[in-house]
N, C-alpha and C positions, 0 to 999 in steps of 0.2 A: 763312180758316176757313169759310168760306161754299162752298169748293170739294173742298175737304180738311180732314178731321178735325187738329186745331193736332199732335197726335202723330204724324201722317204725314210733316207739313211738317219740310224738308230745313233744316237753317241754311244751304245755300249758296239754298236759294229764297228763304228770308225776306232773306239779304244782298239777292237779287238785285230783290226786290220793295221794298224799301227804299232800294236804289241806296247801299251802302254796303259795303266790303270785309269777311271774316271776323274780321281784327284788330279793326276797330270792332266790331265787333259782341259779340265777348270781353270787349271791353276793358271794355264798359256794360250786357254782361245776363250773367244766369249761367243763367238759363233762360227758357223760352218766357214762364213765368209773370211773368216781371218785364219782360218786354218789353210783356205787355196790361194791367199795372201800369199802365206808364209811361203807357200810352198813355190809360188812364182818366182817369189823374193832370192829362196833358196839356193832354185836354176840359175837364176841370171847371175849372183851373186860366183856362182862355180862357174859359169862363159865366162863374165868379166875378167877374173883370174887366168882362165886358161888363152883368154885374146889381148892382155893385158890392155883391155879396154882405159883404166886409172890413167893410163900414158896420154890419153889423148880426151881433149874438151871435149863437153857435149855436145858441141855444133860440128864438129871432125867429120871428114865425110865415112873415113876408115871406118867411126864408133857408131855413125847413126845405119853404114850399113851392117854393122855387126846387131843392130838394134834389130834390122827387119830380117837377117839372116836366124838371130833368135828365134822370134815371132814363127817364123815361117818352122822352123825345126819345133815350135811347141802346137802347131797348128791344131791338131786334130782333140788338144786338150783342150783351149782355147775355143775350140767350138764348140765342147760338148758344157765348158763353163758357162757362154754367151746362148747354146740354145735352153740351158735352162736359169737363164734371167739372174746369175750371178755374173755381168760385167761388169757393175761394183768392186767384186773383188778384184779384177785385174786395174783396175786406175787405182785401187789402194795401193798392190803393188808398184806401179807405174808411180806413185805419190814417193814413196820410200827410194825404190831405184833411182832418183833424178835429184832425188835432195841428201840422198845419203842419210835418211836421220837413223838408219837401222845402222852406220856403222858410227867411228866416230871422227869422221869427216862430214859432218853437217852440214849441207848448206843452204839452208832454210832461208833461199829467194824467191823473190818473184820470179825471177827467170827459170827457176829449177820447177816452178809448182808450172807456171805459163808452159813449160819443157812439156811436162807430167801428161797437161791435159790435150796438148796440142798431139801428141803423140800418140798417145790415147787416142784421140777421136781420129786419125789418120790410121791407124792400126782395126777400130772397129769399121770403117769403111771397106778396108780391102778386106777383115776378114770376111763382112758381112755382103762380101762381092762376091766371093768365092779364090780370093788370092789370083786374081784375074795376073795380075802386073809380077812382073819377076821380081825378084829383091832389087836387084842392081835398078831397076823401073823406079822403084820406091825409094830407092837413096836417093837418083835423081831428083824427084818431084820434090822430097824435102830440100836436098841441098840446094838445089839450083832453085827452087822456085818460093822455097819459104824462108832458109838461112839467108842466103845470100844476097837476097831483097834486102834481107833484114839491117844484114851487115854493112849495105853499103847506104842505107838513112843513117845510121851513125856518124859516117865519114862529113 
């Protein structure tokens, strides 16, 4: 994508740049967009592990700044996904990451899908600001200004 726009690129290029025949390739994507799905999915899936993110709720302040510390280390992919009009793909990832349904801890809520897109559309503003706010800026804004409203209508 860095060489050619994703709607240029050939599926025999992406076979070929993947090092995998056209059957495979059929057989596990149905489009461009679920191939930079997976491969979102992929990432975060190997941070989760390495920050043992599993350890701590989605509202944690640890896990949502591990969220935008992600975000910000996959930036300049993420830009080159959103400047060419697949940010689809990233809320599909963001869909799976927050509900777990790729692994098998499922947890197919509202609150996980509400997670998904809230986070999403907070993630396409700084990116599309130009990642003005620091990480630690952006934990803030969510923890204190959108969790923790949240958490205490509950009480």
């Amino acid at each position: 994508m860095k060489k050619k726009n994703i709607e240029k690129i050939t599926v025999d290029e992406l076979c070929e740049a993947g090092g995998i025949g056209r059957a495979t390739y059929f057989r596990n994507f149905k489009s461009k967009d679920e191939i930079i799905t997976s491969y979102i999915v992929m990432k975060w899936r190997e941070y989760e592990r390495e920050h043992k993110l599993k350890e701590h709720p989605l509202n944690d302040g640890y896990r949502v700044k591990q969220y935008f510390d992600f975000c910000y280390s996959m930036r300049k992919k993420n830009d080159l996904i959103i400047e060419q009009g697949h940010h689809g793909a990233i809320l599909s990832a963001y869909e799976l990451i927050t509900t777990d349904s790729d692994t098998d801890q499922a947890l197919n809520t509202y609150e996980s899908f509400y997670l998904a897109y809230g986070l999403f559309g907070i993630f396409i503003k700084w990116a599309r600001g130009g990642y003005t706010e620091s990480v630690q800026e952006m934990t803030e804004i969510v923890v204190e200004k959108i969790f923790t409203p949240a958490i205490l209508k509950r009480m």
